[in-house]
N, C-alpha and C positions, 0 to 999 in steps of 0.2 A: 526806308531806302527808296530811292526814284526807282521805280520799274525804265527795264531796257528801252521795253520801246517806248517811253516816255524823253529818254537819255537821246537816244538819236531823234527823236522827234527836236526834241531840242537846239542839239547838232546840228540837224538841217537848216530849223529855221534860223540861228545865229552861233555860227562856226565861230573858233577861238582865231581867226586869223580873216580879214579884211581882204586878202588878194591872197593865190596860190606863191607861196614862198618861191624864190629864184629853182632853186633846183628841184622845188617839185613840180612847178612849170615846166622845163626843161624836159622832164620825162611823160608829164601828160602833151605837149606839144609834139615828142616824138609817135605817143598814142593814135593822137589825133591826125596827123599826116601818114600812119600808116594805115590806118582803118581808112581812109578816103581812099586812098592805093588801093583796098583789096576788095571795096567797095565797086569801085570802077570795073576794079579787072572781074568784078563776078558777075557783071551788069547783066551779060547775055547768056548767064545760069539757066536750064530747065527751070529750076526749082523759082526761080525769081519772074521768069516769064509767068509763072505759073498765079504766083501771088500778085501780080501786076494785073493780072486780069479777074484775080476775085477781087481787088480794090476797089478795079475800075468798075463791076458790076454793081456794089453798093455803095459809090459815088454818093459823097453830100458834104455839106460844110462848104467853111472858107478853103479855098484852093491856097494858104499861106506858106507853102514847105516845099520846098525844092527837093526832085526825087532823081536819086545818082547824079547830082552835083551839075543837072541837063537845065535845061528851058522849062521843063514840067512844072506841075505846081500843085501838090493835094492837100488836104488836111493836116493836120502835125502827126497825128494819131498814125494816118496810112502812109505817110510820105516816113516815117520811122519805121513802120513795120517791113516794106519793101528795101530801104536804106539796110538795116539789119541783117534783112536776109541777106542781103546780097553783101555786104560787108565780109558774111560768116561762112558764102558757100563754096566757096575757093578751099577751105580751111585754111587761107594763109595770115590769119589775121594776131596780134599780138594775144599773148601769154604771160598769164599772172595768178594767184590767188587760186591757183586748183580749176581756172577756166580760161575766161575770155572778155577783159572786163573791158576793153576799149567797144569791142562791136556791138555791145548793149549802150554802155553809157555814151559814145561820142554819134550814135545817130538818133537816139533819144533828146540830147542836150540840144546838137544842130535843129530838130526839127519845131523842138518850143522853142531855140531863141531864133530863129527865123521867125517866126510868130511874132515872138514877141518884140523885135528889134534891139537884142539884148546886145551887149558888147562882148566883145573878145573876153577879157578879163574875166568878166563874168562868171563864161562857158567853163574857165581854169578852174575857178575854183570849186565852181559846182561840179565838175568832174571829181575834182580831190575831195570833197566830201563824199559823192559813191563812191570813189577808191576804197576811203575807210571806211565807210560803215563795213560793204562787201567786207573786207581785210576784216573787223571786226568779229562778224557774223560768224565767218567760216572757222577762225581762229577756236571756237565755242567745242567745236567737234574732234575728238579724238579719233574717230574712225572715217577710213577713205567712203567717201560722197558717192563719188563712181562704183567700189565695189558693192554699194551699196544699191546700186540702181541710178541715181541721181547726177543730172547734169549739172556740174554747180552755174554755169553759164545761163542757166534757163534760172534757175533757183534763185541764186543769191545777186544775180542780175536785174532782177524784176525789182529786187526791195532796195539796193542800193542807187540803184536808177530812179524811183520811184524821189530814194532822200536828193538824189541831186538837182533833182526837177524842183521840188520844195524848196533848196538852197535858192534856183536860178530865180525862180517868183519871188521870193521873200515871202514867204506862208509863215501863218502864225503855228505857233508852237499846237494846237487845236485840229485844225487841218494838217497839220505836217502829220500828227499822231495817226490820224484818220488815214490816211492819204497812206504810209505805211503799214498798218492794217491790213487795211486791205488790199494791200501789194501782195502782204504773203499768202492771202484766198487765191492771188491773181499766178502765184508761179509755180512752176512746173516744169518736166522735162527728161527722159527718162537715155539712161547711158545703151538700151538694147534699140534706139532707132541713129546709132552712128552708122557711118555710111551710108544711109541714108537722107535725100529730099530732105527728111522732117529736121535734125541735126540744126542745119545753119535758120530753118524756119522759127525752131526755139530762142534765137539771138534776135531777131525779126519782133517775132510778138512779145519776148521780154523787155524790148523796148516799146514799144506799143500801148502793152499794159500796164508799164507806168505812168506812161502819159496818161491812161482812160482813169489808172485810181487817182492820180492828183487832181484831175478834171472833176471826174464823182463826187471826191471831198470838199471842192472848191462850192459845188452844188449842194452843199450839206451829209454825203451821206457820211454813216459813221461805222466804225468797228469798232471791236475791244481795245481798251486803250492796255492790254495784259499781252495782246496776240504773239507777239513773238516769244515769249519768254513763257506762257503760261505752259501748263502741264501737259496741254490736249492743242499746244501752240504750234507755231512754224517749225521753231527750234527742236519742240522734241518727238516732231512729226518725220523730219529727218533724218533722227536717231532712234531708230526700235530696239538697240544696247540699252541707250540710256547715256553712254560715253559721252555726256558733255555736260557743260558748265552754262547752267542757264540763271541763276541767281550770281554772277560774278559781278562787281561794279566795272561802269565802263568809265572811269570819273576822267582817264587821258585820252579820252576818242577825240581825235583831232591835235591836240597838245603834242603827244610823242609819233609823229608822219610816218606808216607802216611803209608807204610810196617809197621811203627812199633807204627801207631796209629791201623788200623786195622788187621793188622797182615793175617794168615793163619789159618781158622776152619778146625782141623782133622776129619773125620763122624768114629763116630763108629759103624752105621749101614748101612749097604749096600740099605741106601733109600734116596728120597727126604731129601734135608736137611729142609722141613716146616715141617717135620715129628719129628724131632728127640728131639725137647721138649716133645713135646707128648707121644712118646715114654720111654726119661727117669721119665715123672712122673708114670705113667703105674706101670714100673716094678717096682717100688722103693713102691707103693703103697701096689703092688700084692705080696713081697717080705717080709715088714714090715708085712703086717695083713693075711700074708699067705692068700693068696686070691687067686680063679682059676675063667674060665669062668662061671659056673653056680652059683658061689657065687653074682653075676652081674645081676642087671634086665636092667642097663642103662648105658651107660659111656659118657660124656658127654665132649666136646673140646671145648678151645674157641681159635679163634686162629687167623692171622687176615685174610686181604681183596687179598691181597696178595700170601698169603700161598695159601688161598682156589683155588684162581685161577688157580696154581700151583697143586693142588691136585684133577684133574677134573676124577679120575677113584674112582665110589661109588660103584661100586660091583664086581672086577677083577676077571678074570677067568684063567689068567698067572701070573708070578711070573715079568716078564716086565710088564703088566698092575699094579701089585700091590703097583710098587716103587713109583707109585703117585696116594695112596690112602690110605689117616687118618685112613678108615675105615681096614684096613688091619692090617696095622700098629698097630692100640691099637688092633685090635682082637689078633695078634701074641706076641704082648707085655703081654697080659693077659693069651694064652695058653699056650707059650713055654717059657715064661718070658724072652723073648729073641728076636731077630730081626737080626739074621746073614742070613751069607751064606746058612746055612742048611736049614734056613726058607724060602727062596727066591727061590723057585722051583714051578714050577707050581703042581704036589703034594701037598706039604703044603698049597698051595692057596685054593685048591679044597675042603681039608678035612672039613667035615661033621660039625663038634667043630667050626671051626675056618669060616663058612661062615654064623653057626648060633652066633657066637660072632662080626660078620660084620653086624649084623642086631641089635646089639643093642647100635650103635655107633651114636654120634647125632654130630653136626657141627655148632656152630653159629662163627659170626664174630663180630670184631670190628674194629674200625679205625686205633687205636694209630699205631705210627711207632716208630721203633728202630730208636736211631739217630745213631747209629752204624752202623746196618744192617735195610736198611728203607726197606727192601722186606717184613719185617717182622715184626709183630706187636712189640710192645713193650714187651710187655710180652707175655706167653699162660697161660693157664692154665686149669687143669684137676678134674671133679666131677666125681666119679661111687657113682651108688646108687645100695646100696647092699639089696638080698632081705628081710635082718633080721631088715630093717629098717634106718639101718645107712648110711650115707653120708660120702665117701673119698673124702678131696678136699686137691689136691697140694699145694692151693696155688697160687702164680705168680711163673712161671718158665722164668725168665730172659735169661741164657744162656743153651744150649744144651750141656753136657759133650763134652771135646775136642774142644771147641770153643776158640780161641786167649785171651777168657777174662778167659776159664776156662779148659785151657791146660789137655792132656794128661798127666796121671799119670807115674812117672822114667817107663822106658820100655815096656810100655803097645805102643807104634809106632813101635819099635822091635819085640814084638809081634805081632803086627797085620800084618808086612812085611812079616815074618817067616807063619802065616797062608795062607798068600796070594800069597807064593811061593812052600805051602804046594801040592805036585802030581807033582811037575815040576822036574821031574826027570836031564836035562841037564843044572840045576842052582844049584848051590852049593851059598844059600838062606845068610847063614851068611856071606859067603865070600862077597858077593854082597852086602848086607848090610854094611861092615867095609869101602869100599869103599867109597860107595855113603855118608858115615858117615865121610870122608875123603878128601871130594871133591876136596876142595880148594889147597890141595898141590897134586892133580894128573897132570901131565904134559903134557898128550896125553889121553883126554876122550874117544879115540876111544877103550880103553881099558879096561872100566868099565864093561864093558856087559863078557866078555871074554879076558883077559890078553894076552891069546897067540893071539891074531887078531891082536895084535900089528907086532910081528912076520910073517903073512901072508905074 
């Protein structure tokens, strides 16, 4: 039997499909114009400032890679690791697979095919080969990733980025093997540095260190051609149960498209995505019975084992602390009936309203699991008790607006691009949009960010 990572090594270097099919374009193109969005809007991050200036200290290479979509120009390797971070440090970036698979793979792919002068097309389909391998990979594990410690976004980011970079060059089945390998020495990422700086830095260097293993391989170096699948491997390095399936054939990886069973979740809040059921019952509650914070003695979440684990900040005092905290979230959902950008300041964290609407937030769990999205319980759902007596109760909230099951409404992703390139004075936000909304017939990606760079 072909070992696994021999299977995806394969995979990468010659997929069962020539071009990314109609609608699974469709959804990586919606990928791709939203990771640029939240790219942009993260641009003037701490955390991104931060990694711009360890870059810029060990400076070297070709300048080929365009950095936040600006005039800049570093390496592929650093111009992805700063793209990434700043991609993931908003947390508003698309949801999928138990992580974040656009803000690893589409600043990884952007920063080799600007390099390389690869085409649009290309970009698609090497995207949909990380889609599935990641889909693949994760699929292997019975037990939650997160409760386990593990970011899958840092994890299974690194190896499927890694396969799609292979796909983008056309690497031989030898290198690809390689090049994967040593992806999984290359990843890591741990769920107790959320809320924190480190968090969107793990999306940053998982693209990065794909780039550095395909490069390595490309130089000859080699790994175990077992790595993923052996005993002492990636796979069962991740799983100290044992809960998975590491000898399984992968013989339809690519043939049956996981992409357009689970598709790509858009957030429309700049928060944890365990948040954003939450969030939409809140407002829709607070909206229908005109209801404000002091109408509230209690608001009450159910939500699951998962999430909570995911949501370990009960009383933030920054606007990074707050992106992974229920209790933020429904306070902000109930004052400003709202949870954007403008709320996401440490300012609005602190105000006097909104830290006594934090204190009346309660948290229970439960077990069920989405078989969709197993991070997350089956459903959530929302009780305020108001003090005139009466009880709001949502309900089961199944999907989170903007979720693959419950899409974005016509233009409301044009919208959110257009806000999120909103102050960026040297992007001309529509034009960059018609682009990225064009992808597949551009001929030279190196030209998306800025047209005349072609010319350079």
């Amino acid at each position: 039997m072909t070992s696994l990572t021999q299977t995806l090594a394969r995979f990468a270097s010659d997929p069962p499909f020539s071009q990314a099919p109609d609608d699974a374009a469709r959804i990586i193109r919606t990928g791709i114009i939203d990771t640029v969005a939240t790219m942009i809007a993260g641009r003037n991050e701490k955390v991104v400032q931060i990694v711009r200036q360890h870059v810029e200290a060990r400076r070297s290479g070709a300048a080929e890679s365009s950095v936040l979509m600006s005039g800049q120009r570093l390496p592929a390797q650093d111009a992805a690791l700063i793209n990434g971070t700043a991609a993931h440090a908003l947390d508003y970036d698309d949801v999928a697979l138990q992580g974040h698979p656009s803000t690893v793979l589409v600043p990884a792919l952007m920063a080799e095919g600007e390099a390389l002068e690869a085409a649009g097309a290309d970009l698609l389909r090497a995207y949909l080969v990380g889609y599935e391998v990641w889909a693949e990979l994760i699929s292997r594990d019975a037990d939650s990733h997160h409760l386990k410690g593990w970011h899958p976004t840092a994890v299974f980011g690194t190896v499927a980025a890694t396969a799609a970079l292979c796909c983008l060059r056309r690497l031989s089945i030898e290198i690809s093997r390689n090049a994967i390998a040593l992806s999984a020495s290359m990843a890591g990422g741990l769920v107790a540095n959320f809320g924190t700086m480190t968090k969107p830095f793990h999306a940053g260097r998982a693209a990065s260190a794909a780039i550095e293993a395909v490069h390595l391989s490309m130089y000859g170096m080699t790994a175990a051609p077992d790595a993923i699948e052996h005993h002492a491997g990636f796979l069962a390095a991740l799983s100290p149960k044992g809960n998975l399936e590491r000898d399984r054939p992968a013989d339809n990886l690519g043939r049956v498209l996981r992409i357009l069973e689970a598709g790509l979740s858009i957030k429309k809040y700049p928060m944890c995505y365990a948040t954003h059921r939450v969030i939409d019952a809140i407002i829709d509650l607070a909206r229908k019975e005109d209801i404000g914070p002091d109408d509230a003695s209690s608001v009450h979440a159910t939500i699951g084992v998962a999430q909570a684990s995911m949501l370990r900040n009960h009383a933030p005092k920054t606007a990074l602390e707050a992106k992974f905290s229920l209790e933020f979230a429904a306070a902000s959902a109930l004052v400003a009936r709202a949870v954007g950008l403008a709320q996401l300041t440490d300012g609005f964290v602190t105000r006097d309203e909104v830290r006594k609407a934090m204190g009346k937030v309660e948290i229970s769990t439960v077990q069920t699991k989405c078989p969709i999205e197993p991070v997350f319980a089956f459903s959530d759902r929302v009780r305020i008790q108001l003090r005139d007596g009466r009880t709001l109760d949502s309900g089961e909230i199944r999907f989170a607006r903007g979720n693959a099951k419950l899409p974005l409404r016509e233009g409301e992703l044009k919208a959110k691009f257009l806000d999120a390139a909103a102050g960026c004075a040297e992007i001309d936000a529509g034009a960059l949009y018609d682009r990225l909304a064009g992808l597949e017939s551009a001929s030279n990606v190196r030209g998306l960010a800025r047209p005349e760079a072609i010319q350079a």
